[in-house]
N, C-alpha and C positions, 0 to 999 in steps of 0.2 A: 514488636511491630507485627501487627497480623494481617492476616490476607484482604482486609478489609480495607484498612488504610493503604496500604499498596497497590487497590484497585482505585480508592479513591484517587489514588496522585494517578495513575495512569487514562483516567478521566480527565482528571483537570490539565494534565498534559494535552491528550486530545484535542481538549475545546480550545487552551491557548495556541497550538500551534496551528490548528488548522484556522481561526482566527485572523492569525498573523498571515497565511494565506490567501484568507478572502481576500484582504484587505491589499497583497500586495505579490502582483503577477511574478515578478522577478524569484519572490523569496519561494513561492510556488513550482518554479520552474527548478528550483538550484537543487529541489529536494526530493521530488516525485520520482516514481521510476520509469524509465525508456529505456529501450533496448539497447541504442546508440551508445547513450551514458552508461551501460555496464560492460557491451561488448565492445566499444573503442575507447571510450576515456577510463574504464574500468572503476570508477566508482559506487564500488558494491558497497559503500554507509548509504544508499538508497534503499537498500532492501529493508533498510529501520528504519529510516525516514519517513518515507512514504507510507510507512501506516501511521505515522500522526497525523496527515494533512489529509483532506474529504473534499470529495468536489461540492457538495451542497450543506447548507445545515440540514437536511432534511436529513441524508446519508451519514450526517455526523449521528443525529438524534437516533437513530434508528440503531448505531452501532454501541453507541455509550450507555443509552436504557437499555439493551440486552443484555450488555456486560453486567451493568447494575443490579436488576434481576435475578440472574443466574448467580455473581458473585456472594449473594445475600445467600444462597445454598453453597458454595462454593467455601466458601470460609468454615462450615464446619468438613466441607471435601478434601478441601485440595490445602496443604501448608505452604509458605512462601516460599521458599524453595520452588515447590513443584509449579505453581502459579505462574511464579514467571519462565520457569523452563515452558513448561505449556502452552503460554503466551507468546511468549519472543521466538520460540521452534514452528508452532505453527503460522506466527506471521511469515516469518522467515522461507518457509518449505512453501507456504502458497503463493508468497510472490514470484517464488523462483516459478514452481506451473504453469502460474498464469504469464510470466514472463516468456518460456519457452515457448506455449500454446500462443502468443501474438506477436511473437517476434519477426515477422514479415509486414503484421501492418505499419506500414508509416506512419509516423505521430502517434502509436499505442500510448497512454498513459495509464499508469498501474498507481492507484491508491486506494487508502484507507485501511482500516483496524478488524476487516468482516475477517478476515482469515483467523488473527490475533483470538475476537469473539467466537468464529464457529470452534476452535482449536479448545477454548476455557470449556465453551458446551457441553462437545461431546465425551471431554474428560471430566466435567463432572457427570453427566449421567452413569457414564461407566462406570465411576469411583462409589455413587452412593446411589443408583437406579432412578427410574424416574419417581415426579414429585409434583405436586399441584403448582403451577406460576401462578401466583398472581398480579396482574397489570394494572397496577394503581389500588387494588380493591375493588375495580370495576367489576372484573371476569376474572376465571381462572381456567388454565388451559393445560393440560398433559406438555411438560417439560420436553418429551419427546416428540408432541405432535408440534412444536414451537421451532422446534429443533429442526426439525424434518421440513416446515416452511420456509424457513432461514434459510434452509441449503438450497434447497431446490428453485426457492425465486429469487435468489438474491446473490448467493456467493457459487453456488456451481456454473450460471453460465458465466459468471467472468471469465471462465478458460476460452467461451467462445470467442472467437479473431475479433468477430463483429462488434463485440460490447463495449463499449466504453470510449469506442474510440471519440475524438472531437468531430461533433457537429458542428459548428461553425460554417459560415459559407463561407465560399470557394476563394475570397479575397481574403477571408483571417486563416485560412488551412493555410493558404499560399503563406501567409506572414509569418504563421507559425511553425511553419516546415524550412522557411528561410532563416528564420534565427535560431533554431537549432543547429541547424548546419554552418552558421556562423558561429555559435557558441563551440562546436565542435572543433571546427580550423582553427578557433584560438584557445583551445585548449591543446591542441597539437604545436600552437604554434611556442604556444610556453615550456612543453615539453623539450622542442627542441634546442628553446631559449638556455633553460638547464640543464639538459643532458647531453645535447645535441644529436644529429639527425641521426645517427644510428640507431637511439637507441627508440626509435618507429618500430610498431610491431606491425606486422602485415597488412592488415584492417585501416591502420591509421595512416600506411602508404599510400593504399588507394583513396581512402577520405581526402587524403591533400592531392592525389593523382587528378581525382573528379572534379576538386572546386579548383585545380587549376588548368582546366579544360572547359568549364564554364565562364571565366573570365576572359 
């Protein structure tokens, strides 16, 4: 099995789960990363999850033809082994940045695969310099000048607080900041189901402190 095929399934991974996303709020919500969900219910299988789900096809398209691209140099670069160390470490290490860099805003949400693709990038340039892309046979562009756009308009300012957050008005912010927080309480409230109340860790004291102050 070569780096090819391995990118392919990582693709078609992609498209069906974010897919299954569009289609269905719930399944979107169970897997995305927030701050709440890592640092009170502790669900760090977010940090993989969420780079298969995209907020748009557009954001999907833009991440799965990069990979594509580059992987077609990549396969004489990079062995499988390193491909997906490459992959899975840089998605990994950017969600955690960008997790820290907006973990004050409320209702942050952190996805998709740009971390996973800048990570393959700029370890293929490294590994075998730069090289002509071509994009479709339309044009061809310095691997590095491609590289250098990608970051700088696409995947660097995610670290900014401001980016990404939910625009929605003010009634779906409101909806959606209230079923988190209800999502939250009943995941504390199952923990306590099974472990019982001790075993609260600080964070999760005050989360049930708070919503049973608002009731």
């Amino acid at each position: 099995m070569n780096t090819g095929i391995i990118s392919l399934g990582l693709v078609l991974a992609n498209i069906i789960v974010s897919w299954l996303a569009f289609r269905n709020k719930t399944f979107y919500g169970q897997y995305i990363l927030k701050a709440d969900k890592i640092f009170i219910s502790r669900q760090y299988y977010r940090f993989i999850t969420a780079g298969f789900i995209h907020r748009s096809w557009s954001t999907l398209l833009l991440n799965m033809f990069t990979l594509y691209f580059f992987t077609c140099q990549a396969v004489y670069a990079l062995p499988v082994t390193s491909f997906l160390l490459t992959y899975f470490i840089s998605l990994v290490l950017g969600n955690v940045i960008q997790l820290f860099a907006c973990r004050k805003q409320s209702g942050h949400q952190i996805c998709g695969a740009q971390w996973a693709t800048a990570g393959v990038m700029l370890a293929t340039i490294a590994r075998i310099g730069d090289f002509p892309l071509s994009i479709f046979g339309l044009f061809n562009m310095a691997a590095w000048c491609y590289t250098l756009v990608f970051l700088l308009i696409y995947v660097i300012p995610m670290i900014w607080p401001k980016y990404g957050q939910y625009k929605g008005d003010i009634d779906d912010r409101y909806n959606l900041e209230r079923a988190d927080r209800a999502q939250i309480i009943d995941d504390i409230l199952e923990k306590i189901q099974q472990k019982g109340i001790n075993s609260l860790t600080t964070a999760e004291r005050k989360a049930l402190e708070e919503h049973s102050q608002r009731l």
